[in-house]
C-alpha positions as CSV (number, residue, x, y, z in Angstrom):
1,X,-8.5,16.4,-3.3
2,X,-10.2,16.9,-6.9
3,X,-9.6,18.8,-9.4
4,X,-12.3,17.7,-11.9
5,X,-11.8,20.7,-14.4
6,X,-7.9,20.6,-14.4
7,X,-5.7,18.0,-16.7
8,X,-2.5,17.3,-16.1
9,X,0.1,16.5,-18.9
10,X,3.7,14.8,-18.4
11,X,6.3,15.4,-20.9
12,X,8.2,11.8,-21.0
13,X,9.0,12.4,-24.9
14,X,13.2,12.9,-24.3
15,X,15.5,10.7,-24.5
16,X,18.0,12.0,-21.9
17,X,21.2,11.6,-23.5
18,X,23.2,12.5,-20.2
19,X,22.7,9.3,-18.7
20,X,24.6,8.0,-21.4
21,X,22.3,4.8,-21.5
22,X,20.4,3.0,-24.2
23,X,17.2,3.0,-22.1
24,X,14.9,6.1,-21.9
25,X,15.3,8.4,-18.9
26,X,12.0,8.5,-17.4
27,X,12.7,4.5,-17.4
28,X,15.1,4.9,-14.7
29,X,14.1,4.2,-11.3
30,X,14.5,6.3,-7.7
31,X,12.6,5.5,-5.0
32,X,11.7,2.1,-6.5
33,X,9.6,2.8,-8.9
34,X,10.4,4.3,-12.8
35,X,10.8,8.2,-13.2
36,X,7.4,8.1,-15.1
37,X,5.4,6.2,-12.2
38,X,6.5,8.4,-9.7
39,X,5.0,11.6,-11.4
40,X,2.1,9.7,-12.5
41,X,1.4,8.5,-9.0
42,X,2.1,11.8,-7.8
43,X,-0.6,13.4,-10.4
44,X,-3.6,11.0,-10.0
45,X,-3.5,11.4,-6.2
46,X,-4.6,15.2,-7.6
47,X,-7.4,13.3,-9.0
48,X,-7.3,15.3,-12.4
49,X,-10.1,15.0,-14.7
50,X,-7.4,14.0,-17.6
51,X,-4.0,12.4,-17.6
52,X,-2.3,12.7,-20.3
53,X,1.9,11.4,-21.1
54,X,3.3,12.8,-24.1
55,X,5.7,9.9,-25.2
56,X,8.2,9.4,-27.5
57,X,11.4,8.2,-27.5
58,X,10.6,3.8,-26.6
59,X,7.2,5.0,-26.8
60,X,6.0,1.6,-26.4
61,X,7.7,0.8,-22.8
62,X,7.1,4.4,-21.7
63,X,3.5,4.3,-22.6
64,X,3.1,0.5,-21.3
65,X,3.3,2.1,-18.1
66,X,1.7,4.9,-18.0
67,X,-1.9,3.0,-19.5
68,X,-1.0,0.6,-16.4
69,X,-1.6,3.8,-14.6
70,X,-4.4,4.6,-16.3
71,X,-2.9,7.9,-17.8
72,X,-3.8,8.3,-21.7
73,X,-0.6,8.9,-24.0
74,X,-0.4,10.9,-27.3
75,X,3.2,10.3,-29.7
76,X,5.1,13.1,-30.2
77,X,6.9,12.5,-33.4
78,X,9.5,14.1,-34.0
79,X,10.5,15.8,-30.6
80,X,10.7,19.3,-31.5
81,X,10.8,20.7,-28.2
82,X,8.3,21.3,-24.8
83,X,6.1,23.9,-26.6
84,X,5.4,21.0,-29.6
85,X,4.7,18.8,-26.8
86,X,2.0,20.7,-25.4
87,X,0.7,21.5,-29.2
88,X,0.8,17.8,-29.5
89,X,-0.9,17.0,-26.2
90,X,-3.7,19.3,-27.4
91,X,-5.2,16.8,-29.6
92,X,-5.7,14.5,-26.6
93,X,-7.2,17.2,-24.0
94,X,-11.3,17.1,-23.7
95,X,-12.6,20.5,-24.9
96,X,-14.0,21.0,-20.9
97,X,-10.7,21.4,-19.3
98,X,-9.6,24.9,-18.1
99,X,-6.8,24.5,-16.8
100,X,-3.6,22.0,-17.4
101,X,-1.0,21.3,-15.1
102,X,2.6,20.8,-16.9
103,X,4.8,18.0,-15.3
104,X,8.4,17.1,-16.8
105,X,8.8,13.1,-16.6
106,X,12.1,13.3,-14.9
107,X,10.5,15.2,-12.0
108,X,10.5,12.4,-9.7
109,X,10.5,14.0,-5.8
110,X,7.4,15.8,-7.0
111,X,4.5,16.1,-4.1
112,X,0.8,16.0,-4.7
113,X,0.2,18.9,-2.1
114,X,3.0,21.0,-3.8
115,X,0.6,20.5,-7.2
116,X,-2.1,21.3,-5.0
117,X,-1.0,24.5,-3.7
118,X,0.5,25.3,-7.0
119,X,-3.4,25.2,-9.0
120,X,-5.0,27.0,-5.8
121,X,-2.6,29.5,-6.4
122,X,-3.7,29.9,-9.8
123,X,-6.7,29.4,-9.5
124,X,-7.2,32.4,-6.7
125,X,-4.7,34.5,-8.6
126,X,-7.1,34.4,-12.2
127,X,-3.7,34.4,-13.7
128,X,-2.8,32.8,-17.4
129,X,0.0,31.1,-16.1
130,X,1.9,29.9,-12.6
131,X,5.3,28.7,-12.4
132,X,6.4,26.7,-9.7
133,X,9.9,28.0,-8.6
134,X,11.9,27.1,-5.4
135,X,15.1,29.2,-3.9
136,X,17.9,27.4,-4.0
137,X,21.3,27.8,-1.8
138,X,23.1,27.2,-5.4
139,X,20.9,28.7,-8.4
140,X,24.2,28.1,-11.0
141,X,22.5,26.5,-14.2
142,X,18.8,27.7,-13.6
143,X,16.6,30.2,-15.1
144,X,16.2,32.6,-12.8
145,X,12.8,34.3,-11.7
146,X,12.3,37.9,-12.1
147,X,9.2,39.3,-10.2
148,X,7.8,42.8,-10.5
149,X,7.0,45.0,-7.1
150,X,3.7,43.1,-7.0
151,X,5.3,39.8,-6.8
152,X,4.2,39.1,-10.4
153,X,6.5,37.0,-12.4
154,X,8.5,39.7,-15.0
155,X,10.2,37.2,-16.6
156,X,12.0,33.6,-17.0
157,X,15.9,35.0,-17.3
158,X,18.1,31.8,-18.6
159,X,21.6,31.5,-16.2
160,X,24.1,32.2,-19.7
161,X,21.9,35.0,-20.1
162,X,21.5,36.9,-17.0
163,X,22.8,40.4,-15.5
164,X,24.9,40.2,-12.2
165,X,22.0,41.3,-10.7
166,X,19.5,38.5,-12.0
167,X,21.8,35.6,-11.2
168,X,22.4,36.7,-8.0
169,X,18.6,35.7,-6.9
170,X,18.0,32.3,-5.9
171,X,14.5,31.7,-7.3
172,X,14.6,29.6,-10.0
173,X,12.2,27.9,-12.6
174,X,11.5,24.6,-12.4
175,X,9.8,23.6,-15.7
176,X,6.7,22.9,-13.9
177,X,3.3,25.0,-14.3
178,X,-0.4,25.6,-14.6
179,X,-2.1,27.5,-17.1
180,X,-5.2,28.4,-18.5
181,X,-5.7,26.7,-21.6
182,X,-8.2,29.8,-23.0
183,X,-5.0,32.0,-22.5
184,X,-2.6,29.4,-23.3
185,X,-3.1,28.1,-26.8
186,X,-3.0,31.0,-28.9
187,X,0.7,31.8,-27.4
188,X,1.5,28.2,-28.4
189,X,-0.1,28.8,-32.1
190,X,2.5,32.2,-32.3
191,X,5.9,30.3,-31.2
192,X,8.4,30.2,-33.8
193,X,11.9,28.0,-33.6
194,X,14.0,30.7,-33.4
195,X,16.7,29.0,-31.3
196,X,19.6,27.2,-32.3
197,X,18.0,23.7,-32.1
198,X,15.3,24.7,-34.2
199,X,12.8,23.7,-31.3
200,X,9.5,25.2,-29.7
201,X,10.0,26.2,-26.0
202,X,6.8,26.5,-23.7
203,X,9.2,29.0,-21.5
204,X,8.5,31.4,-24.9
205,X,5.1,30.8,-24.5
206,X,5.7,32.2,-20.8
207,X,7.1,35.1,-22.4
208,X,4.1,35.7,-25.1
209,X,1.7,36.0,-22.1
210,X,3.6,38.5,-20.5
211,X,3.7,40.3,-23.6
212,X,0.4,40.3,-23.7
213,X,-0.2,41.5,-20.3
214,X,-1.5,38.2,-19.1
215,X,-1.0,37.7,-15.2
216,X,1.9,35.1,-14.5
217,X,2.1,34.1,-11.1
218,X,4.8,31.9,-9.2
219,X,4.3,29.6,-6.3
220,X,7.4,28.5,-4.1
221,X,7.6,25.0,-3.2
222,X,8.0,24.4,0.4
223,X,10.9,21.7,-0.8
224,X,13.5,22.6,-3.1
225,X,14.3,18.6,-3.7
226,X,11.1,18.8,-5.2
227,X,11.6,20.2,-8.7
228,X,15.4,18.6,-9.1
229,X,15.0,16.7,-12.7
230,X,17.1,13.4,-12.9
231,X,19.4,14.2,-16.2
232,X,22.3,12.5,-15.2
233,X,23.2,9.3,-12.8
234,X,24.4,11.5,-10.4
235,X,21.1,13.2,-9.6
236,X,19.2,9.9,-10.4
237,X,21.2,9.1,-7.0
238,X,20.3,12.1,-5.4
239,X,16.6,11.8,-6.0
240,X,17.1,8.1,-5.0
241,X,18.6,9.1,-1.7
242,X,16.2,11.7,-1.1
243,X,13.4,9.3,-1.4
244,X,14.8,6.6,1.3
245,X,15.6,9.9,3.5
246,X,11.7,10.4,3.2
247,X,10.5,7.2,3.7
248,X,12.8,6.3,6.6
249,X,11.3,9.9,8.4
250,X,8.1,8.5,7.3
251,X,8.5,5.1,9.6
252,X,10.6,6.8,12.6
253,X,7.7,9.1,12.9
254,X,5.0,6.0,13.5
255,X,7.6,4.6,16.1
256,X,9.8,2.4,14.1
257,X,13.5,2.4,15.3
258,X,16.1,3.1,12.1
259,X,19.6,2.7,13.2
260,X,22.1,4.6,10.6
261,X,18.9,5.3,8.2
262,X,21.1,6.7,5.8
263,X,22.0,3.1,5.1
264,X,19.0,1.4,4.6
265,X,16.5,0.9,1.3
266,X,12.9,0.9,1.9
267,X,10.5,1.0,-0.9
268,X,7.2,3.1,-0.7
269,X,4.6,0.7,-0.7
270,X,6.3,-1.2,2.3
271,X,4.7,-0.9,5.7
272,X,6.5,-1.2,8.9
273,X,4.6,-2.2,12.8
274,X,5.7,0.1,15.7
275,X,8.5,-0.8,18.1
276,X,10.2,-2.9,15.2
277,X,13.9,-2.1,14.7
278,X,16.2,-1.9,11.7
279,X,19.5,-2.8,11.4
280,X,21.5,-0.6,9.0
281,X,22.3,-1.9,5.9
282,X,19.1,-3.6,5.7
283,X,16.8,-3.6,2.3
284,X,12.8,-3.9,2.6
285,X,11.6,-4.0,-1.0
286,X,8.4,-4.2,-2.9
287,X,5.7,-4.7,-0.9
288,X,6.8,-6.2,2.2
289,X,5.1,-6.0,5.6
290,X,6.7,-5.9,8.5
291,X,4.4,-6.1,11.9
292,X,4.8,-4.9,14.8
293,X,8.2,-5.7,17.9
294,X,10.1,-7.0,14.9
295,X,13.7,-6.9,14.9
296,X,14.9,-7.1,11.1
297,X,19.0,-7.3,11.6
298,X,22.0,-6.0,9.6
299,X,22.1,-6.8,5.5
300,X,18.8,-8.2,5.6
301,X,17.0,-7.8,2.0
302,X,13.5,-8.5,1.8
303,X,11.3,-8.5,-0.6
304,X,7.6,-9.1,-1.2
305,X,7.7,-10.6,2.6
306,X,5.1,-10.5,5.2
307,X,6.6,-10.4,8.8
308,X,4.4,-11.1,11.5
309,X,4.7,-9.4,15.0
310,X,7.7,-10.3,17.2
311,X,9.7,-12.0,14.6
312,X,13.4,-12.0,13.9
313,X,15.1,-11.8,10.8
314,X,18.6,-12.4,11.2
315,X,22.2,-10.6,9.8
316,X,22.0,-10.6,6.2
317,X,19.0,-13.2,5.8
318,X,17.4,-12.8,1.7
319,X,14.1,-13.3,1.7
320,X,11.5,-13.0,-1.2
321,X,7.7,-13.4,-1.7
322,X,7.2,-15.3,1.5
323,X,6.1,-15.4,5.3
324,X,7.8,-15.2,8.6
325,X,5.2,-16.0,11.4
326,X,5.2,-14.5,15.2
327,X,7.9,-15.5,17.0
328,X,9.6,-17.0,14.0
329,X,12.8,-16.6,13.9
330,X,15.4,-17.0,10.2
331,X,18.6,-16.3,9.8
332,X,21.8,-15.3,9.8
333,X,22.5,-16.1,6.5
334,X,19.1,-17.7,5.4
335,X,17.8,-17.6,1.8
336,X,13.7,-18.1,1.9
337,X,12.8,-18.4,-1.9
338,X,9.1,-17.8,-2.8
339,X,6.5,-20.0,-1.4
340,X,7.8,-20.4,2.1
341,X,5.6,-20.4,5.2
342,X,8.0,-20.3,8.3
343,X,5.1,-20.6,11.0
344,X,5.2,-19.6,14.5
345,X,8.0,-20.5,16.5
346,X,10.4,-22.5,13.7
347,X,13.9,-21.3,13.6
348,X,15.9,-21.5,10.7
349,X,19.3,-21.1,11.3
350,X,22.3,-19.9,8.9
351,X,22.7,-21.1,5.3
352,X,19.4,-22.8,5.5
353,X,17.2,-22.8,2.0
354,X,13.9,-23.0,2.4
355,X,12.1,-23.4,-0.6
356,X,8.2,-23.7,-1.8
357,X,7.9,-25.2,1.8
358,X,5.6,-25.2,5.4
359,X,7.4,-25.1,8.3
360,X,5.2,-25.4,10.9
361,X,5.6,-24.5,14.6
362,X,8.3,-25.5,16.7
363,X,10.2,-27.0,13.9
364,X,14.0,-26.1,13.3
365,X,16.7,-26.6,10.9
366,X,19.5,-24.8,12.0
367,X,22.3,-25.0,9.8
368,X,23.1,-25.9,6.1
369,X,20.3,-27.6,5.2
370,X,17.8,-27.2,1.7
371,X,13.9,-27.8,2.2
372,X,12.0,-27.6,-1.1
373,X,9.0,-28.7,-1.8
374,X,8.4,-29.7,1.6
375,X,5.9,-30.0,4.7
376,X,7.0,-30.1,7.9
377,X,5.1,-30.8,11.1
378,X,5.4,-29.3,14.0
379,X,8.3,-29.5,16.4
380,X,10.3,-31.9,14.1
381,X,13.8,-31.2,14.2
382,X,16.0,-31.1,10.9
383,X,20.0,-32.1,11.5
384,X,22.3,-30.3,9.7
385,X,23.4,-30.8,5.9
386,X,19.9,-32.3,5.6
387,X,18.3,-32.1,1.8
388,X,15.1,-33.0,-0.1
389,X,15.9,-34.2,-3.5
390,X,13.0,-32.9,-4.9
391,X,14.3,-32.6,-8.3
392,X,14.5,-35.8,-10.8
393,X,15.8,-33.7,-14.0
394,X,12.2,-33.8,-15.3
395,X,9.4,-32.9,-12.3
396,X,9.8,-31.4,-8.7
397,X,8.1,-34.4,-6.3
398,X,7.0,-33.5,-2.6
399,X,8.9,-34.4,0.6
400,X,6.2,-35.0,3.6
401,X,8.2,-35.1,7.5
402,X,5.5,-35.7,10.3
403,X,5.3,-34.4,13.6
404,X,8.4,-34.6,16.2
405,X,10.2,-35.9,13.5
406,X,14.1,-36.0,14.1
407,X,16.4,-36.2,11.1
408,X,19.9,-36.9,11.9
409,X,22.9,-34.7,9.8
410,X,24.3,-35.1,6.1
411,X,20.8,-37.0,5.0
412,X,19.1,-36.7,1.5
413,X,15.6,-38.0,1.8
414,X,14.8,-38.4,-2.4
415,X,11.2,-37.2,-2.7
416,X,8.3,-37.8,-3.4
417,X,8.3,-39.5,0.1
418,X,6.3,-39.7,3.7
419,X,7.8,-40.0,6.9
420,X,5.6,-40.7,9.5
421,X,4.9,-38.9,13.2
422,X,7.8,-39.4,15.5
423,X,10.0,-41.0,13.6
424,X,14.2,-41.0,13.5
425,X,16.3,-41.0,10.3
426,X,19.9,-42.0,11.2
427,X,22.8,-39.6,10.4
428,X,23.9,-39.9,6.9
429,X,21.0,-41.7,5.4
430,X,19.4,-41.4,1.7
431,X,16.1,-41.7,2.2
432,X,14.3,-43.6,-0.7
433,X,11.3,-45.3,0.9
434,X,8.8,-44.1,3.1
435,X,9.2,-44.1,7.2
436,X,6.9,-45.3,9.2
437,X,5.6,-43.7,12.5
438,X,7.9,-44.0,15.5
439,X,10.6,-46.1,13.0
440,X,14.1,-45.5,13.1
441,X,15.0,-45.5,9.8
442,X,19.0,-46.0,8.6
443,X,19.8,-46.0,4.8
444,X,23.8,-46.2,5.0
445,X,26.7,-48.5,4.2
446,X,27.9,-50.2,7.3
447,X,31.0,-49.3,8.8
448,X,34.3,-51.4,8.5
449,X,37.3,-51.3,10.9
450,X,40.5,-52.4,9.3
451,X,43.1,-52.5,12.1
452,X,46.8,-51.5,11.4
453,X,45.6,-50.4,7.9
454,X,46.4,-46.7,8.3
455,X,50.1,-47.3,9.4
456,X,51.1,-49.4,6.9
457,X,49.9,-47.1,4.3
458,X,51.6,-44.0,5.6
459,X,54.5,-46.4,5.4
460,X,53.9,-47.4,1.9
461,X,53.7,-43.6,0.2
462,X,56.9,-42.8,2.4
463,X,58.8,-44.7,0.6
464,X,57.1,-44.3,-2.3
465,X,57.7,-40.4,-2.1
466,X,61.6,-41.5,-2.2
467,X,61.6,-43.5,-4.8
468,X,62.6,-46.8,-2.8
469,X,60.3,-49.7,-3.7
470,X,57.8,-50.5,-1.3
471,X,59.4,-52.7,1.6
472,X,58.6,-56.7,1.5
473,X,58.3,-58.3,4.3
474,X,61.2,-61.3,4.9
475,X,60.1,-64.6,4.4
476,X,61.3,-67.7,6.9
477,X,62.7,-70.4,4.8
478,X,60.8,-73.6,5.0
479,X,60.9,-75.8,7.2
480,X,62.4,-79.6,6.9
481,X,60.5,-82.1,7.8
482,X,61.5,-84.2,10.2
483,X,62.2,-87.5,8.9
484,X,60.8,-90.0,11.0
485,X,63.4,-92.7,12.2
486,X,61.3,-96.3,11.9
């Protein structure tokens, strides 16, 4: 798909005061990604021979992304309207383009093919201009299309100022079009501001071809969610939801189970294995992979991850910028922060916090336990409530557990420190020192039995609690001696 004589310009000067927000609209996101990248993604895959973003209100953050893109931006300063824009955008189009394809910023749900049928349309047609329109169930607010017996477009009738007849049709304008620039610019040179705002509309423009008995043509797209702009939150939700409704088809379709799919959040760059189910509620964001047989459960968010095959992510494990190996399996209730490498086999169980860390195979650490800055051979076995203290206020230090390692509950092992192959740290331990291989290490007070101690105690705050004095036990009066008869 090429069009190497065809630029495409996106209108991202507005502001979009109905989102009542301080940030610019086409900032917003749906789908994951801004406003702006969507349509920008959505034009290069047209391959254009120019891209080019009118920007103005926070020009700077607007056009920071669109040069990431590797679209060209032009200031339009002030915003006097969409026929400025395009007088504006002019000054940045190559004298060798023909045509131009007109994209609002806002336009989010906007498909590649649909811009691809829309310039073969105009293209076969030789017209001066083609509107994309769609028919909608609920035209109310929408200019409406008027065609002529030849399907040629009449006019673009605004809804306030149509007959009964004209708003009851359900094609409607959706700000987006192609034109031919020969045709184009002297209709932009002739607009006037005659309009209440003062403003230069490119729908007038649409009008001054007509005038001149210049073909305008209109091409239906095959999706009405396609042309819905995002001026409010409401329909920034709508084009949100429509975009997980797509992606989630997408995966079903290459054999990935979706339970409730309504419920679940997966980005667009995010690939998903066949066979591998997901839980509703769950999140996959970024540019996680998932492989193949995975079973990724309930309120699980993930996010930069990399799943291999046959793994298990439990009921509402987070996950970021990490790895999961085959037959892994994390969770419920496991937080993997970046830098963790949970190899084959390992299971980490709920409210385990693996950090910066390798697990390799066979190890587990079941429950409530934090491993940061960590290796951990194979097999080893991590008791509950187990930490590395990897922190000393000033420098993170590096905790190193050998192979079939066992590490009793409640321990703190204060890094930097080794512990050797096979060896056993005693429940409750701080670890200071490095362990030998095969040693039992224990690094705990010893334990004291007092007997009788507890009773007398309770006995003591009883009568405490009553105000008595505590009870003295009776002493014997002393004993005579015995005078000794000589």
């Amino acid at each position: 798909m090429a069009a190497n004589d065809t630029s495409v310009i996106v209108l991202a000067a507005g502001k979009g005061t109905r989102m009542r927000s301080d940030r610019a609209k086409v900032l917003h996101r749906a789908g994951g990604r801004s406003l702006i990248e969507q349509v920008i993604r959505a034009a290069q895959a047209l391959k254009p021979a120019q891209l080019v973003v009118v920007v103005g209100h926070q020009a700077e953050d607007v056009g920071a992304i669109a040069a990431g893109l590797g679209a060209q931006t032009v200031l339009q300063q002030p915003q006097r309207g969409t026929g400025h824009a395009l007088q504006v955008a002019r000054r940045a189009l190559r004298k060798s383009a023909k045509f131009a394809i007109v994209v609002p910023g806002d336009a989010p749900l906007l498909r590649t093919q649909t811009l691809a049928a829309l310039l073969d349309t105009h293209r076969r047609g030789e017209a001066a201009a083609t509107i994309l329109t769609a028919e909608l169930a609920d035209p109310s607010g929408y200019g409406r299309i008027v065609r002529d017996s030849e399907g040629r477009v009449q006019a673009i009738v605004e809804d306030k100022s149509a007959t009964p007849e004209q708003r009851a049709l359900n094609e409607v304008n959706s700000s987006i079009y192609c034109f031919t620039l020969e045709k184009l610019w002297p209709c932009l040179a002739a607009l006037r501001p005659n309009n209440v705002h003062r403003e230069l509309y490119l729908t007038d423009a649409i009008a001054l071809l007509r005038q001149r008995n210049e073909r305008v043509l209109a091409e239906i797209a095959p999706d009405p969610h396609e042309i819905l702009g995002c001026n409010t939150r409401a329909q920034l939700a709508d084009a949100d939801r429509v975009f997980r409704a797509r992606k989630a088809a997408e995966l079903m379709d290459a054999g990935v189970t979706i339970y409730l799919p309504e419920t679940v959040v997966i980005d667009p760059e995010v690939t998903v294995g066949p066979d591998t189910v997901i839980e509703p509620g769950a999140q996959l964001l970024g540019k996680t992979r998932v492989g193949a047989r995975c079973q990724i459960r309930t309120g699980s968010i993930l996010h930069d991850m990399r799943v291999d095959d046959e793994a298990v992510v439990g009921p509402h494990t987070n996950a970021d910028s990490s790895h999961v190996a085959s037959h892994a399996q994390v969770g419920p209730f496991a937080r993997l922060r970046p830098g963790a490498d949970i190899r084959a086999g390992v299971r980490v169980g709920n409210f385990v916090e693996v950090k910066n860390s390798v697990l390799h195979e066979g190890v587990k650490a079941q429950h409530l336990t934090y491993l940061g800055d960590a290796t951990v051979g194979r097999d080893s076995n991590i008791g509950a409530g187990t930490i590395t203290c990897n922190y000393d206020g000033v420098a993170k230090h590096h905790t190193a557990i050998g192979s079939r390692v066992f590490i009793g509950s409640d321990t703190a092992i204060v890094a930097p420190v080794r512990i050797g192959d096979g060896a056993y740290i005693g429940a409750g331990s701080v670890i200071t020192e490095n362990v030998p291989a095969d040693a039992l290490a224990l690094g705990r007070g010893r334990q004291v039995n007092k007997p009788g101690w507890a009773r007398a105690r309770r006995a003591e705050l009883r009568h405490a609690a009553h105000g008595k004095a505590k009870p003295r036990a009776k002493r014997r009066a002393p004993r005579r001696k015995k005078s000794r008869r000589r």
